[in-house]
N, C-alpha and C positions, 0 to 999 in steps of 0.2 A: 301275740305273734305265734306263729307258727315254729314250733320244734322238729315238727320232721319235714324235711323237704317232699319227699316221694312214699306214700303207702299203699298199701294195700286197700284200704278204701277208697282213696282219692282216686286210685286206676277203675273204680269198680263207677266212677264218675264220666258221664260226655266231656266235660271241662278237663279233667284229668286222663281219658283218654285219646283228648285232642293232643294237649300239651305236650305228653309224653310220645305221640308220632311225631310230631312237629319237632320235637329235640331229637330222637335218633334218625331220621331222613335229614335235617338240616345238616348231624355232625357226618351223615355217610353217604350223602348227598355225590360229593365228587366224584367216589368209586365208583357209583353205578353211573353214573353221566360219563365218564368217562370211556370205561368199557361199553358200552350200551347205548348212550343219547339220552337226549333229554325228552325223549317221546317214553322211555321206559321207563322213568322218575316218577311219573303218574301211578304205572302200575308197582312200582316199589312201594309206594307211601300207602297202596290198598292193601296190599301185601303185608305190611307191617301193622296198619289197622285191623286187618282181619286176623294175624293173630294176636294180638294184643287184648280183640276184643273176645275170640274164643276160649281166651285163658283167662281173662280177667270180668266179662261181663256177659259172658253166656246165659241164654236165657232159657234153656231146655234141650231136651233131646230129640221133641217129637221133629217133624219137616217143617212145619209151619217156624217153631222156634228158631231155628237153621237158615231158616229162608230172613226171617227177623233182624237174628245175628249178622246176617251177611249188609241188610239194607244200615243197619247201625254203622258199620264199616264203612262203609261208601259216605255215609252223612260224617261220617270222623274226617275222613282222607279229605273230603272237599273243604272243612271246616280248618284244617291245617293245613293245608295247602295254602286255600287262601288267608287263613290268618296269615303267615308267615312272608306273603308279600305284602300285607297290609302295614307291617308295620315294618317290614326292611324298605323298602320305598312307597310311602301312600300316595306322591305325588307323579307315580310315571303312567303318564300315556302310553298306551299301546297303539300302533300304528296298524291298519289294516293293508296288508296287502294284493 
């Protein structure tokens, strides 16, 4: 079993930097839906991907690297995003309008 809940390496992880968005947008979720909408929640949870992943899984300094970092963000932010309704409801239809 696991001894530590949350490390430093585990954030230095896709799995672990899913996770760890997916738990601070769900627990501060409200604040910015509230103030803002829920069209801004999107960009909160890139937000927080993107730094999380600048601090934690940065891949260099050059542009290219940069530009890297950023697409790693976006593959986080959609990965908890939708993990996070996947398993609060797997069974809802969306209805088109």
């Amino acid at each position: 079993m696991f001894n530590d809940f949350m490390t430093m390496d585990i954030l230095t992880t896709f799995a672990g930097l899913t996770g760890a968005v997916m738990l601070i947008v769900q627990f501060t979720k409200s604040v910015v839906k509230n103030k803002l909408g829920d069209s801004f929640v999107r960009l909160y949870s890139f937000l927080i991907a993107l730094i999380l992943t600048f601090v934690f899984a940065r891949q260099g300094n050059q542009v290219s690297d940069i530009i890297l970092t950023i697409i790693n963000a976006i593959m986080i932010t959609m990965a908890s995003t939708g993990g996070y309704e996947m398993i609060s409801d797997p069974l809802a239809k969306k209805a088109k309008k």
